[in-house]
TIGUMI-237981 format. One record per residue (C-alpha): x, y, z. Coordinates in steps of 0.25 Angstrom, whole numbers, padded with zeros to 4 digits, always signed. Each point is the difference from the previous one (the first is absolute). Layout:
BEGIN
XYZ ...
***
This chain:
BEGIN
+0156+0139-0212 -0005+0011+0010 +0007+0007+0010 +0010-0003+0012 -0001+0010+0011 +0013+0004+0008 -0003+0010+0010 +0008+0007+0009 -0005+0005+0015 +0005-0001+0016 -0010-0003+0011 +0003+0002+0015 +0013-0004+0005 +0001-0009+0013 +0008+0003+0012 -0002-0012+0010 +0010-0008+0011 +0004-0012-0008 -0008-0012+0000 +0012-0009+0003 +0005+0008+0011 +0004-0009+0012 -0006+0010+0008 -0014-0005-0006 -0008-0008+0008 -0008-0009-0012 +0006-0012-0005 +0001-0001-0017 -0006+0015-0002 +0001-0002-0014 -0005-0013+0001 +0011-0007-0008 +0003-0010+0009 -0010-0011-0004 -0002-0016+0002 -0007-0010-0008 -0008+0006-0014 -0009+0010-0005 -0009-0007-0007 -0014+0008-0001 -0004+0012+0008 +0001+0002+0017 +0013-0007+0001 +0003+0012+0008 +0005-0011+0011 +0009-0004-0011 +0009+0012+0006 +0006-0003+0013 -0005+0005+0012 -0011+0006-0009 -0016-0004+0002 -0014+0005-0001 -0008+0001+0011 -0015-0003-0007 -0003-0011-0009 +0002+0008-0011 +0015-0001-0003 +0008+0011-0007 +0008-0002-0011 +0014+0000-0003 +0009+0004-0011 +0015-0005-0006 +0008+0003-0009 +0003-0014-0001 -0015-0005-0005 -0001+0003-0015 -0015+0000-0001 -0012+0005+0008 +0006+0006+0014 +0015+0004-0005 +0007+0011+0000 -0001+0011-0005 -0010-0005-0009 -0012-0010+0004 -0016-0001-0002 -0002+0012+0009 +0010+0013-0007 +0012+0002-0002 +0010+0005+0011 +0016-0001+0005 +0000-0001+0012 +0002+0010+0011 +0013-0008+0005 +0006-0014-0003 -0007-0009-0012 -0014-0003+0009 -0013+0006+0006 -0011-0003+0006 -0015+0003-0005 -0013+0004+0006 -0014+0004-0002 -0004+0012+0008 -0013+0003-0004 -0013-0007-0008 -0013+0006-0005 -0009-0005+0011 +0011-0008+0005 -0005-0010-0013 +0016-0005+0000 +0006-0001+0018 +0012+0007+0002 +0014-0006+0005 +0010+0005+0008 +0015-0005+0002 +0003-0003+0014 +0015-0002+0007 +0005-0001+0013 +0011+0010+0006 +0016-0004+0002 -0004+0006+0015 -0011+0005+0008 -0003+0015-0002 +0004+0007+0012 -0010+0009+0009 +0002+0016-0004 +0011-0003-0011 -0002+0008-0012 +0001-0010-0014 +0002+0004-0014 -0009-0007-0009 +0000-0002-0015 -0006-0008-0010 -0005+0002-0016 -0011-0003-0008 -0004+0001-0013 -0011+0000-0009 -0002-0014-0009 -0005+0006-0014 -0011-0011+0001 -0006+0008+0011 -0016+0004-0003 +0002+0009+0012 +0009+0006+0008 +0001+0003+0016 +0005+0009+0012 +0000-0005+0015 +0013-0009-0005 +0007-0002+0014 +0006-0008+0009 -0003-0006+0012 +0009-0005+0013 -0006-0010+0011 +0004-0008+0010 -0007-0013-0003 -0001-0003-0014 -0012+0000-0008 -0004-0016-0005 -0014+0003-0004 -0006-0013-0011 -0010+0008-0007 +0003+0008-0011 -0006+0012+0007 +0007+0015+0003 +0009+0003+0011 -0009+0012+0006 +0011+0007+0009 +0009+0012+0005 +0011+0003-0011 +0012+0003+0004 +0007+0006-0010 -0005+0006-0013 +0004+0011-0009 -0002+0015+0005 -0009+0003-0011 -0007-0014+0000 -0003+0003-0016 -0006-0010-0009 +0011-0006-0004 -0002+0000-0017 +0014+0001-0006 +0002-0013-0009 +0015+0001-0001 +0009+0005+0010 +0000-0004+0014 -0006+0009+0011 +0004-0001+0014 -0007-0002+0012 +0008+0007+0012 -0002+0004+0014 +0005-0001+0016 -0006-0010+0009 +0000+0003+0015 +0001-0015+0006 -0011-0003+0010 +0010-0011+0005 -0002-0015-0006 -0004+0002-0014 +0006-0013-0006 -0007-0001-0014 -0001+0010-0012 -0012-0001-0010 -0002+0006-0012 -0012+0005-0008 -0013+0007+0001 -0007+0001+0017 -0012+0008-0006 -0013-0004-0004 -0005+0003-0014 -0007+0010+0005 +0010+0009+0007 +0009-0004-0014 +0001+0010-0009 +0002-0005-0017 +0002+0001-0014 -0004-0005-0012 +0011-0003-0010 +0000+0000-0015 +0007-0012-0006 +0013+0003-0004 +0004-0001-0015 +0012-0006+0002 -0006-0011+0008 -0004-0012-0005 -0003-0010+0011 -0013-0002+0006 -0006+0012+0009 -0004-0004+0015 -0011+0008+0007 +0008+0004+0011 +0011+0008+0004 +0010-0009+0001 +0016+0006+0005 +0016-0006-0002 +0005+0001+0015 +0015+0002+0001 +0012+0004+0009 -0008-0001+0015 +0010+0007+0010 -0002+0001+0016 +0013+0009+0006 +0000+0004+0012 +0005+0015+0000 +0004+0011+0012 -0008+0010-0004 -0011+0002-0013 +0009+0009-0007 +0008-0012-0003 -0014-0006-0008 +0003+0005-0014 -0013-0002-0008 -0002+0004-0015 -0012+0007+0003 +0007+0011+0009 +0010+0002-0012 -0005+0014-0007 +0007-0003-0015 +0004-0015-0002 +0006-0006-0012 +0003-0014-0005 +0007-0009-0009 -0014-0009-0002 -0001-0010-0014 -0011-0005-0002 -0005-0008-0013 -0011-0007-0005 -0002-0014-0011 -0010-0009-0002 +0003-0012+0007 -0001-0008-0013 +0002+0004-0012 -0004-0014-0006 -0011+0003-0008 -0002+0013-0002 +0003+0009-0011 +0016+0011-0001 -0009+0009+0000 -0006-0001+0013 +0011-0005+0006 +0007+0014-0003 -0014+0007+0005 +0001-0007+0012 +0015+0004+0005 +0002+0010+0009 +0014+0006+0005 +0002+0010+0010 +0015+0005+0003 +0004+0004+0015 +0001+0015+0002 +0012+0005-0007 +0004-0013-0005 +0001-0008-0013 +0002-0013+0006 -0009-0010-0001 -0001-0015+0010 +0000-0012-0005 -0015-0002-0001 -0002+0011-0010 +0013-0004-0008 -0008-0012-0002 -0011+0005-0007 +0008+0010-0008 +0008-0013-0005 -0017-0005-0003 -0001+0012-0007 +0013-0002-0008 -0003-0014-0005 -0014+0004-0005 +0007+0012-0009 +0010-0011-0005 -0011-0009-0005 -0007+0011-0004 +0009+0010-0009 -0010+0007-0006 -0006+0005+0013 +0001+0014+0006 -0001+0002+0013 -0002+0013+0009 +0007+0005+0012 -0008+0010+0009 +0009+0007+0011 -0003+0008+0011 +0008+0009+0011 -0003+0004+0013 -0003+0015+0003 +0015+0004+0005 +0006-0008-0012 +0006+0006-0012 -0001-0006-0014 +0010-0002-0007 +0002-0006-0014 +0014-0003+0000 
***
């Protein structure tokens, strides 16, 4: 057999209002309110009071689908979600726009109000199937909402977008998007996606990741989770990770084929990744499953070694016992 890789490392931690506040003024944030199925890709209308504003609909996420657009694994990566069981999912950028973009669209519980200060929030992340990655990843408030039948760019004003507006290329993790809006005074709608052009939108060319095994899409294409509009007294009270100077986390993240069927131990075992939270040995139910892939192949297989790499962070001490 070849080798199992466990690793060990912490990414950024997120400090944000909660999602399901009852102070937030979008409806299912999480999206895990949803009616009828999700059957093939842009059912993001699927999640209530969810839609996309341009013929080319957004995709979304449960944990409730085995195949194709589950959670946390389906045909695009592999992800928990930020909060709850679902997400949403959008492509941000394409080479020469070859692939149109979508956005996610909902209307507010109540009318932003003139001179008011709003918290906002959401997440994105990285599909591993992703060819490129993108910045300009925003988020746009408007008093009618957009209904354009074309599957063509919303060229607009963006609202909110992160401070650094980075190209957003990490592939496990969520990053957060955070800012304060200063209402102009009847903004109803908030959107979601990229308002650039191609040319004012800076990218990245990915290498395919290893431990991917699905089919690459020439795009960059983003999990959207936990969108939150708060109004707040002052922009102090807008806590954004970005501003925080040394964050930590308790992140998992793992990786599996999505079926095994097929393929040989050994490249099942190549293919399995494990990441441990910062300071934690715990892992979610996700990874536990392909640990318990790994043990079935080792039972069958009782002649087979196998090889476990570990690695710590920086500020981590090792220690054997």
């Amino acid at each position: 057999m070849k080798k199992l890789i466990i690793s060990f490392m912490s990414l950024s931690v997120i400090f944000s209002v909660n999602g399901q506040d009852m102070n937030n003024l979008v409806e299912n944030p999480s999206f895990e309110s949803i009616e009828g199925k999700i059957k093939r890709n842009g059912a993001i209308a699927a999640a209530v009071g969810w839609m996309s504003p341009t013929r080319a609909a957004a995709d979304l996420f449960s944990a409730k689908i085995k195949d194709g657009y589950g959670t946390p694994q389906n045909n695009l990566g592999y992800e928990e979600p930020q909060d709850g069981s679902n997400y949403a999912g959008i492509r941000a950028f394409s080479y020469n726009d070859k692939e149109p973009r979508n956005y996610i669209s909902t209307k507010l519980k109540s009318t932003l109000l003139k001179d008011k200060k709003y918290c906002v929030t959401f997440y994105v992340n990285l599909g591993e199937s992703s060819k490129y990655a993108s910045n300009n990843i925003g988020l746009n408030f408007s008093k009618k909402q957009y209904n354009i039948d074309e599957n063509k760019s919303i060229l607009t004003s963006t609202s909110i977008q992160h401070k650094d507006n980075p190209i957003f290329n990490a592939k496990f993790g969520w990053e957060q998007v955070c800012g304060t809006y200063i209402a102009e005074g009847g903004e109803k709608f908030l959107t979601i996606g990229n308002f650039y052009s191609n040319g004012e939108t800076l990218n990245e060319r990915m290498k395919k990741d290893k431990d991917f095994v699905g089919a690459s899409v020439m795009s960059a294409y983003y999990f959207v989770d936990n969108v939150s509009v708060v109004m707040v007294g002052d922009e102090s009270e807008c806590k954004c990770s970005a501003d925080e100077k040394t964050p930590e986390t308790k992140f998992v993240f793992s990786s599996a084929p999505i079926a095994t069927e097929g393929l040989e131990p050994a490249q099942i075992a190549q293919f399995t990744t494990i990441y441990y939270g910062y300071g934690d040995s715990e892992v979610d139910l996700g990874a536990q499953g392909h640990l318990d892939n790994i043990l079935k192949i080792l039972l069958k297989n009782n002649k087979g070694k196998i090889k476990i790499t570990s690695h710590l962070d920086d500020n981590e001490a090792f220690d054997p016992e």
